[in-house]
C-alpha positions in Angstrom: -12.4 -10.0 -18.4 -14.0 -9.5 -21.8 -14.3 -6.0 -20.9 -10.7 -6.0 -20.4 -10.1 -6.5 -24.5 -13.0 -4.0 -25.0 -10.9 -1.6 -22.9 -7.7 -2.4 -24.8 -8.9 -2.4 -27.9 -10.9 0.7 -28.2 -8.3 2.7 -25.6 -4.9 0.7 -26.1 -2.0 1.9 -24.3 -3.8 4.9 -23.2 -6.0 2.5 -21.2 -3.2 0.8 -19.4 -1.5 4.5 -18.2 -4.9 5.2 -16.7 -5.4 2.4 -15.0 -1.9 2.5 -13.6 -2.3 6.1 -12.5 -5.4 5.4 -10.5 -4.1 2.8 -8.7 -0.9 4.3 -7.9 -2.9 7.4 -6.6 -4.6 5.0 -4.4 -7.9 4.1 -6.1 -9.1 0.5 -5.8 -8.9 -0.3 -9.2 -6.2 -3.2 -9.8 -3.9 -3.2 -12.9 -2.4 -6.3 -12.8 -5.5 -8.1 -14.6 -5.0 -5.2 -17.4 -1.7 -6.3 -17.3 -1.7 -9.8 -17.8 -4.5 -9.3 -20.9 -2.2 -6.8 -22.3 0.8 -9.7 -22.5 -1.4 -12.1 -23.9 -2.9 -9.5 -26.6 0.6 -8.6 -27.5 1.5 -11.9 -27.5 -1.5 -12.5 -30.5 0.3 -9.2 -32.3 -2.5 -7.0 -30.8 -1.2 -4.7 -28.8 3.0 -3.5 -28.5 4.1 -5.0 -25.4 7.4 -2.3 -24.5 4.2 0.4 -25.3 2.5 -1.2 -22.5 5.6 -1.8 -20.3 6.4 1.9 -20.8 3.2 3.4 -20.2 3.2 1.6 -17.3 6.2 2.8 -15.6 5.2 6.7 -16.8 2.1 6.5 -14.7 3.8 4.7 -11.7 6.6 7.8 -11.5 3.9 10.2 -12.1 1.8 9.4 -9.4 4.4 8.0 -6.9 6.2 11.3 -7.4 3.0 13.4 -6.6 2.9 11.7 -3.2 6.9 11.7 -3.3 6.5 15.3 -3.3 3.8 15.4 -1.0 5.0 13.1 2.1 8.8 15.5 1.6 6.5 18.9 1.7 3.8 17.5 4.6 5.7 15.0 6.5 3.9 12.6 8.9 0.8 14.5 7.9 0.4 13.2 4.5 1.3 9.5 5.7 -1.5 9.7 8.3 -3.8 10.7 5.3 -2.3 7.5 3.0 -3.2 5.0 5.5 -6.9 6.5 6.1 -7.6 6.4 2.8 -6.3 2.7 2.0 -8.8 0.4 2.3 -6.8 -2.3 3.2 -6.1 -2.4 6.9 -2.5 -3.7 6.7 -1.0 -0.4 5.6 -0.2 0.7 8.8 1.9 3.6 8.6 4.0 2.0 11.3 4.8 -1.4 9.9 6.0 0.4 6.5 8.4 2.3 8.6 10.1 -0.3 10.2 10.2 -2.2 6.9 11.5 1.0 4.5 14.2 1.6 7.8 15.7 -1.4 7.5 15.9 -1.7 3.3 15.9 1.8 2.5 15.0 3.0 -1.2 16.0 -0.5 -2.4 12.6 -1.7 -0.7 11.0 0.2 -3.2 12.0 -2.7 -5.9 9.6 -4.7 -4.7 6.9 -2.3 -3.1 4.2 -2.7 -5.5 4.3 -6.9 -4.8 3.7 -6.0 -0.8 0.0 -5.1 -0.1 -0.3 -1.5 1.1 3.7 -0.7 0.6 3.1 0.6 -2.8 1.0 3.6 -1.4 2.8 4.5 1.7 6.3 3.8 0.3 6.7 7.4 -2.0 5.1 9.3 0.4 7.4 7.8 3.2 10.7 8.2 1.1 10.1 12.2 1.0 9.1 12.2 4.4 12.3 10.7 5.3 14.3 12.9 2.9 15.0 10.8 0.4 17.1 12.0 -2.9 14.5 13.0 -6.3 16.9 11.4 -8.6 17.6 7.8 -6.2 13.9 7.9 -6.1 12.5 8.1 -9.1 15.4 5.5 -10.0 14.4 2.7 -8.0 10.9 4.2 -8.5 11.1 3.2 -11.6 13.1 -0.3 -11.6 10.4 -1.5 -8.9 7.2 -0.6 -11.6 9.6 -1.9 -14.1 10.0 -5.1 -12.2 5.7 -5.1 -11.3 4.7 -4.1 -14.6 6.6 -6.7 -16.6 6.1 -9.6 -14.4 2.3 -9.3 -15.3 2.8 -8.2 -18.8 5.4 -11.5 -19.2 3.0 -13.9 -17.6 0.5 -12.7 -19.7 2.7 -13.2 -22.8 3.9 -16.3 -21.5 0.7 -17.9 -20.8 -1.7 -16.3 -23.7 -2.8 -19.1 -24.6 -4.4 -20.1 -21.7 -5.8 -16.9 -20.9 -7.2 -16.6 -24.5 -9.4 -19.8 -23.9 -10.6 -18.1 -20.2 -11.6 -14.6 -22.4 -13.5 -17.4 -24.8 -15.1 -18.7 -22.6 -15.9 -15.5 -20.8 -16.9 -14.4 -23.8 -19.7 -16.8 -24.8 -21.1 -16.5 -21.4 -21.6 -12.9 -22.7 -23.3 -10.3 -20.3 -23.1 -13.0 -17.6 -19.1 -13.4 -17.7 -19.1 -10.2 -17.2 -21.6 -9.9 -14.2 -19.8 -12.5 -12.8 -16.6 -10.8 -13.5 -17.9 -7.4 -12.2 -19.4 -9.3 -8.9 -15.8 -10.8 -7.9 -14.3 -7.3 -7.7 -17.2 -5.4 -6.1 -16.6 -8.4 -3.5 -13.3 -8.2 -3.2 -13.5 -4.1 -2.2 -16.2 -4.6 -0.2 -14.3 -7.2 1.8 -11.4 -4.9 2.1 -14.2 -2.1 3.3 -15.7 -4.2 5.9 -11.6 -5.3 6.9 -10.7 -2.2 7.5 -14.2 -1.4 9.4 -13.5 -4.2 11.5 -9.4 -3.3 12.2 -10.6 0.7 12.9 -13.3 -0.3 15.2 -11.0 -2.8 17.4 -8.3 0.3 17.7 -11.1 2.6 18.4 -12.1 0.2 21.5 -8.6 0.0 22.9 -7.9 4.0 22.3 -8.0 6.3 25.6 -7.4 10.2 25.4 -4.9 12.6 26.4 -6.8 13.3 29.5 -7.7 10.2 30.5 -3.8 9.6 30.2 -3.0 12.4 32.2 -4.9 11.3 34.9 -4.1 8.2 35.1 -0.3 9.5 34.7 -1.6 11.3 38.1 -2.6 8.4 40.2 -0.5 6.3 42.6 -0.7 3.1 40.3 0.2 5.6 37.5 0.5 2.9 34.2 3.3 2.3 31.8 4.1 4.3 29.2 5.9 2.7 26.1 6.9 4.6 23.2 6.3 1.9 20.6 7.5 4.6 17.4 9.8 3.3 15.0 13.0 5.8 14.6 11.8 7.7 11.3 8.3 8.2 13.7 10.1 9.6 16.1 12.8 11.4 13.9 9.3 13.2 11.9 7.8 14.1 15.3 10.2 14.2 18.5 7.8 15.1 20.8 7.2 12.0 23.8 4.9 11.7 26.6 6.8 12.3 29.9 8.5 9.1 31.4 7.7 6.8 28.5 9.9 4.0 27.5 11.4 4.1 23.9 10.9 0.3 22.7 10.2 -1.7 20.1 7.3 -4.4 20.3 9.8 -7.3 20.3 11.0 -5.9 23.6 7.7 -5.3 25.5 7.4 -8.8 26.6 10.6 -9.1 28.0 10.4 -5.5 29.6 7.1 -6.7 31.7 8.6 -9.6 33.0 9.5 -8.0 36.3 5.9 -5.9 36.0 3.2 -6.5 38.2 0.2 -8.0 35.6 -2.0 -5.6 37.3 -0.5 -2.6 36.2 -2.0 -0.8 32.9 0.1 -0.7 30.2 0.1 2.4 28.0 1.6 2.2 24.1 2.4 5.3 22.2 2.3 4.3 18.4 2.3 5.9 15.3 
C-alpha cells in the first residue's frame, strides 16, 4: 500500500477522483483501499478528508450518469454490454433486475456495497426510465454513504493502518511486489470465474433452430419465460407457448411434468 501514499501524496485529491472514475466506468481498479489510506492520511493532517469525500462523489455521478444516460438512450442493449464486460460473474443482468424491481432507486444507496450492482444499477435505472434529478440524488447519497464508510474507517483506525504502511514500507520493493501480486490475483481469479460461469452457460445453451425443431416434434419441450418484468417490459417479444414464471415457481410448475420431458428456459 506504500504506493498508495506515493499516489496521494504526489496526486492528492486528484488521485482519489481518478480512481473513482475508473472504477465506476467498470475498470478493475478498486478504490476502497485509496479510500481507507486517504482517512488515515487525513486523519495525520495530510490530506482534507471532505476534499476526498467530495471528489469522490463527483466521479461516482459523472461516470454513473454516463451509463445513466446510456442504459435510457440504448435500453437492454447497453445492460447486455455491462454484464460482458464485468469480470465478475455475479452481475447477471437478470438478478440486478429483480433486485432494483423490488427497491427501486432507493437500492441505489447501497449499490456500490453489492458486488456487480454498482455497474449495472445506472445503466438499469435509465433503462427503466428513471427521473435525472431522483437519480443523481440517490446517486449521490449511495457514493456518499460508500465513499465515507471507507474514508471514516480509515480515519478511525489510522493508527493501525499507519503501522501496516510501516511495515510495508521497510519491506520496500517487496511490500510492494507482494502488494501488487495480491491484486493481479485477485483479477485473475475473477477472470478465470467468469471463464468458468460463461463456459457452463455456453454448454447448456441451444439455438433458435434447434428450439424450433424441437418446438416441432411430438414430445415438443417446455418453454418457460424466466424474464423478470422490466426484461420483459424492455423487450416484449416471447417465444410462442412459453410460460411467464419466475424461478421460484418452476419447481412447483413441474410437479405434475413427466421428468422426461425437456425443459426449455428463456432468460435475460
Amino acid at each position: 500500500m506504500t504506493e498508495l501514499i506515493d499516489l496521494l501524496s504526489r496526486y492528492g485529491l486528484a488521485a482519489v477522483f481518478f480512481n473513482v472514475l475508473l472504477e465506476q466506468i467498470g475498470l478493475p481498479v478498486p478504490a476502497l483501499p485509496l479510500f481507507v489510506v486517504a482517512g488515515a492520511m487525513a486523519a495525520d493532517g495530510k490530506l482534507s478528508a471532505p476534499g476526498a469525500l467530495g471528489w469522490a462523489v463527483l466521479a461516482s455521478l459523472i461516470a454513473d450518469g454516463v451509463w445513466f444516460g446510456l442504459g435510457r438512450r440504448q435500453g437492454e442493449r447497453v445492460l447486455r454490454t455491462v454484464c460482458r464486460i464485468s469480470i465478475s460473474p455475479d452481475t447477471c443482468v437478470r438478478r440486478m433486475e429483480w433486485l432494483y424491481e423490488r427497491i427501486g432507486l432507493p437500492s441505489l444507496l447501497f449499490a456500490k456495497f453489492v458486488p456487480g450492482y454498482s455497474t449495472v444499477a445506472p445503466p438499469l435505472a435509465g433503462a427503466l426510465g428513471a427521473g435525472t434529478v431522483a437519480f443523481l440524488f440517490f446517486d449521490a447519497a449511495g457514493a456518499l454513504l460508500w465513499a465515507g464508510s471507507a474514508i471514516g474507517a480509515g480515519m478511525i483506525f489510522h493508527r493501525a493502518i499507519d503501522r501496516l504502511l510501516a511495515l510495508l514500507e521497510g519491506l520496500g520493493s517487496l511490500g510492494l511486489g507482494l502488494v501488487g501480486v495480491a491484486f493481479l490475483a485477485w483479477v485473475a481469479y475473477r477472470f478465470i470465474e467468469r471463464r468458468r460461469f460463461v463456459h457452463e452457460l455456453r454448454l447448456a445453451r441451444i439455438s433458435v433452430p434447434e428450439l424450433q425443431r424441437m418446438l416441432g416434434a411430438a414430445d415438443a419441450p417446455l418453454v418457460f419465460d424466466v424474464r423478470t418484468s422490466s426484461a420483459a417490459w424492455l423487450d416484449p417479444r416471447r417465444i410462442p407457448g412459453s410460460l411467464r414464471l419466475s424461478f421460484d415457481e418452476i419447481e412447483r410448475t413441474l410437479a405434475g411434468e413427466s421428468r422426461a420431458r425437456e425443459v426449455v428456459l428463456y432468460c435475460t
